[in-house]
N, C-alpha and C positions, 0 to 999 in steps of 0.2 A: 203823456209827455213829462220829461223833467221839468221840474219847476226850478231849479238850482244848479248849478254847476259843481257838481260832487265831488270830492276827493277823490274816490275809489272810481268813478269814471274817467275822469284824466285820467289815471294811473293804468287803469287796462286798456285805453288806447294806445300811451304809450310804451308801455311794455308788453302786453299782447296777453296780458294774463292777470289776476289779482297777485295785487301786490301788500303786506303787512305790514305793521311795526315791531319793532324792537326795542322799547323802550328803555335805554341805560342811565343809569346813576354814573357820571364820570365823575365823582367824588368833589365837585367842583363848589365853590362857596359862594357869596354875593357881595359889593359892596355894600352895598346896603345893610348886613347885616355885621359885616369886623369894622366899622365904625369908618371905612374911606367915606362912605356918603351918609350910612346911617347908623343904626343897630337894629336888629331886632325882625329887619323884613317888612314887608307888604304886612297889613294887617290882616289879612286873608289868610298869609303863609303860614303853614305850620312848621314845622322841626325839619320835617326828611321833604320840605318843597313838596312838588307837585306828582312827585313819585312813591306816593304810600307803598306802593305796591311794590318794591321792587328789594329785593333780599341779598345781593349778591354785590362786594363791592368792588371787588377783581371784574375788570370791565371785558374782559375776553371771557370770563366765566361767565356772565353773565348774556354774553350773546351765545357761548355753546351751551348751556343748559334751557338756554329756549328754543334754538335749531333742535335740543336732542327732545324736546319735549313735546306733548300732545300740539302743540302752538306751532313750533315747528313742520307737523305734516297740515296745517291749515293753508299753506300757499308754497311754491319752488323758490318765491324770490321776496327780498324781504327790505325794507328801510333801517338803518341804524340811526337809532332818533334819540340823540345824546338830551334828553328832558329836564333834569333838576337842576335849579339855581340856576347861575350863570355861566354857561359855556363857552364860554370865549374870554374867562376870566382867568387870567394867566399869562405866565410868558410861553411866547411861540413856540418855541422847544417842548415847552411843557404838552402845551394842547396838541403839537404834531404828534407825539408819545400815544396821545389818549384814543386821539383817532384814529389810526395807525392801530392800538389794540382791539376796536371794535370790528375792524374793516377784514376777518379773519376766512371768510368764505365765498365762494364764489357765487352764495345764494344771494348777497348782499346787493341792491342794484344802485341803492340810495342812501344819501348821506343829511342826515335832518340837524341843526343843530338851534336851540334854542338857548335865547341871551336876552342881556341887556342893550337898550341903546349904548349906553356910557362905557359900555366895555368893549365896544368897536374903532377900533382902531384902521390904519392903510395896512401894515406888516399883518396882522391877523387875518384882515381880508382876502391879502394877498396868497396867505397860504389855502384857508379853504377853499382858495380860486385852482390853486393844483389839482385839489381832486376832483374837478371837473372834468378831467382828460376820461376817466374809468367809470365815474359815477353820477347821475342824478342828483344834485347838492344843492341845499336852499336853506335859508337862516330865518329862524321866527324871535321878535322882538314883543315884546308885550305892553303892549300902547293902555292896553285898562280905558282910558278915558283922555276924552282930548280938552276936559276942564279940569284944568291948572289947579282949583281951588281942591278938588275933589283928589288931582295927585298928587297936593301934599298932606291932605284928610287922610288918605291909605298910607302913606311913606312910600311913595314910589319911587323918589328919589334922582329923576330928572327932570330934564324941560323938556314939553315940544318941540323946541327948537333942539335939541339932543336926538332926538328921533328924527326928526327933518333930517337932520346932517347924514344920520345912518346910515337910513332909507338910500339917500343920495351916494352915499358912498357903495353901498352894494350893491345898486345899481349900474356904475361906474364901471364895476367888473364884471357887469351881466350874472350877479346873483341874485333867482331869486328871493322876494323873501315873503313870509308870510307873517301877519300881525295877530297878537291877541287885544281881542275888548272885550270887557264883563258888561252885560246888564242885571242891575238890580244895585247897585253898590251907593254906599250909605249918602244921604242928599240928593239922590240923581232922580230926573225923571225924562218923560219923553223929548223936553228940551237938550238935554243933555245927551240923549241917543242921535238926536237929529244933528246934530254939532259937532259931535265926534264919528258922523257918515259922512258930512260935508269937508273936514278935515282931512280922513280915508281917501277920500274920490279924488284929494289934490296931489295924492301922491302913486306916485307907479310900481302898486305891489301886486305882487301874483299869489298871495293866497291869504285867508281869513280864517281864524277861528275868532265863534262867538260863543264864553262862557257863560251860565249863570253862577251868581255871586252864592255860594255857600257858606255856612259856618263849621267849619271842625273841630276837635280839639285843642285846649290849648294855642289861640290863636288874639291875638287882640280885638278879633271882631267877636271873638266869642264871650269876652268880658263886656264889649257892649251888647248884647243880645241878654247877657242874664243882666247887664243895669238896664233893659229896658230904653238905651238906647241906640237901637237897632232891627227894627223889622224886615225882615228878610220878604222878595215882593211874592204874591199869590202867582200859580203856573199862569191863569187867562191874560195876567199882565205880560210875564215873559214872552209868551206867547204871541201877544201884540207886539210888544219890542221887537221880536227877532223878526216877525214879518216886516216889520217896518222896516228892517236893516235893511233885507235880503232885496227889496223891490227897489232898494233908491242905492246901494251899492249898481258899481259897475257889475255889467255881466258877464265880464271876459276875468273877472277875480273868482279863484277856483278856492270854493266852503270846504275848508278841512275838519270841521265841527260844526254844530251849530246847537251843544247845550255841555256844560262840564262834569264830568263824574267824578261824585266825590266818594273817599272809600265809607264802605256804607257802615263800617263800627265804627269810623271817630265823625262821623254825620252829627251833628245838631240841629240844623234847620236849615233850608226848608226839607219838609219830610218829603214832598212830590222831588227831589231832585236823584232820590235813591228809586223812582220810577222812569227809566230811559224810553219807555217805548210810549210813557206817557206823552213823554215829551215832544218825543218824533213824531209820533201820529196827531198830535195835537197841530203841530204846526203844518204836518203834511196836511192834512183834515183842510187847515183853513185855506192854505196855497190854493187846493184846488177847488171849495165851495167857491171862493172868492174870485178863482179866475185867476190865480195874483203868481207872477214868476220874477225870478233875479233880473234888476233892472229896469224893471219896468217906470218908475220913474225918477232913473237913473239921471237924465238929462234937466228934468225938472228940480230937480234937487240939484245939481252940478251950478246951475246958474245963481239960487237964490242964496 
C-alpha cells in the first residue's frame, strides 16, 4: 500500500500518464533581498535561489533545450514550474510576458509557479486564474516555519498572518496551492514541527513539500555552521520529523517532496542530504515497519 499521497500519483491519474518538470529561472528577484522587505535573502538562500541547476536565462530557451534533451524523451507531457525567487514578483504585464514564454508546446499540461506570501496580490491572482482554461495551475508559498521567532532568525520576511491572507485569497479563485516547510532549521525542534502541522491542518491547501535544511555556499547559514553556531540535524532525526508530519497532516494534502536536494559541489552539510535514496528508503523503511501512513493521526492532532 501507499503510505502517502504522492505527487507523481495524482499526476498519473489525472493525466493518464507520468508527468515531469521543467524547472525555469524567470529571471525574477525577491523582496527580501533589493531591500522592499529585506536584503540579503532567507539565510539558507544562496545567489541563483533554489535553481543551482539551471543555465539558460531566455526562459523559452530554457524549456526547448529541455523538450530537446535526454529529459525531454523521460515523459510526453510536462509541468512548467517557474522555481527561483519570487514569481509573482512584478507587474502583471510583466509576469503575463513570462509565462506566456514558458507555455510554448503542446507537451506542457501544467503550470507551477512558486512565490511569496507578500507578493500576492487580487490582479496577479486574477491573471494566473486565466490559465486555468488550458492548464493544470497551482502556486507554492514557502511557509518554512509557523514560529514567528524562527521567521525572523531566517529573514523570511513576513507574518503568518501574510500567508493566511494568501492562502485565503487563492483559494478564493479555486487556486490550488502547495506550501514549503524545512525541518531541521536553526532553534527548532519537534515542538516546533508539531506547531507548524497544527497551523498547516487550519488551512485549505492541496499540496506539501517537506525540505531538509541544508548548508551551501556562500550562504548566511554557512557562516554560522563554520562559527559553530549551527548544527545541521543527524538523517534518524529528520527522519522522525518527517514521519511525524506525514501521519498528523491531512490525508487528502498531495506530498510533492518530502526531503530537498541540494547541488551536491556547493553542499556543506549535512553530508547524508547529498544521499536521496538514503533518505527515501529511510523513511519509506519506517512508514511501513511501523505500520504508520498520511493522516493517521490526523484528527488527533487537528483538535489539540
Amino acid at each position: 500500500m501507499e503510505r502517502y499521497n504522492k505527487l507523481n500519483n495524482f499526476l498519473k491519474d489525472k493525466f493518464g500518464e507520468r508527468v515531469l518538470k521543467i524547472c525555469i529561472d524567470g529571471g525574477f528577484s525577491c523582496p527580501n533581498r533589493d531591500g522592499t522587505c529585506g536584503y540579503g535573502g532567507c539565510i539558507f538562500c544562496s545567489e541563483q535561489g533554489s535553481g543551482e541547476h539551471i543555465l539558460y536565462k531566455d526562459i523559452a530557451k530554457q524549456v526547448t533545450n529541455h523538450l530537446e534533451s535526454y529529459r525531454g524523451k523521460r515523459a510526453n507531457k510536462f509541468i512548467a514550474y517557474f522555481q527561483n525567487f519570487s514569481n509573482t514578483y512584478g507587474k502583471v504585464e510583466v509576469l503575463k510576458k513570462k509565462y506566456d514564454s514558458a507555455l510554448i508546446s503542446d507537451k506542457i499540461v501544467a503550470l507551477a509557479i512558486a512565490t511569496r506570501p507578500d507578493c500576492i496580490d487580487e490582479e496577479k491572482v486574477k491573471l494566473i486564474k486565466t490559465y486555468q482554461d488550458k492548464y493544470f495551475v497551482w502556486v507554492e508559498l514557502g511557509l518554512q516555519s509557523a514560529n514567528e521567532e524562527t521567521a525572523n532568525f531566517i529573514n523570511r520576511g513576513f507574518s503568518n498572518q501574510q500567508f493566511t491572507e494568501a492562502v485565503n485569497l487563492l483559494k478564493k479563485y479555486n487556486i490550488p496551492v502547495v506550501v514549503h516547510i524545512m525541518v531541521g532549521l536553526p532553534g527548532e525542534n519537534i515542538e516546533d514541527i508539531k506547531n507548524t502541522v497544527i497551523f498547516l491542518n487550519r488551512h485549505d491547501i492541496w499540496g506539501l513539500k517537506i525540505h531538509s535544511t541544508y548548508i551551501v555556499e556562500n550562504t548566511k547559514l554557512a557562516k554560522l555552521y563554520f562559527d559553530n553556531k549551527y548544527q545541521p540535524i543527524e538523517l534518524d532525526e529528520y527522519i522522525d520529523d518527517v514521519v511525524y508530519i506525514l501521519s498528523h497532516i491531512n490525508k487528502d494534502i498531495v506530498i510533492h517532496r518530502i526531503s530537498g536536494d541540494a547541488p551536491k559541489n556547493k553542499l556543506i552539510a549535512p553530508a547524508w542530504n547529498a544521499h536521496k535514496k538514503w533518505i527515501i528508503n529511510g523513511i519509506n523503511k519506517r512508514l511501513t515497519v511501523e505500520d504508520i501512513y498520511q493522516g493517521m493521526f490526523y484528527s488527533e492532532q487537528k483538535t489539540n
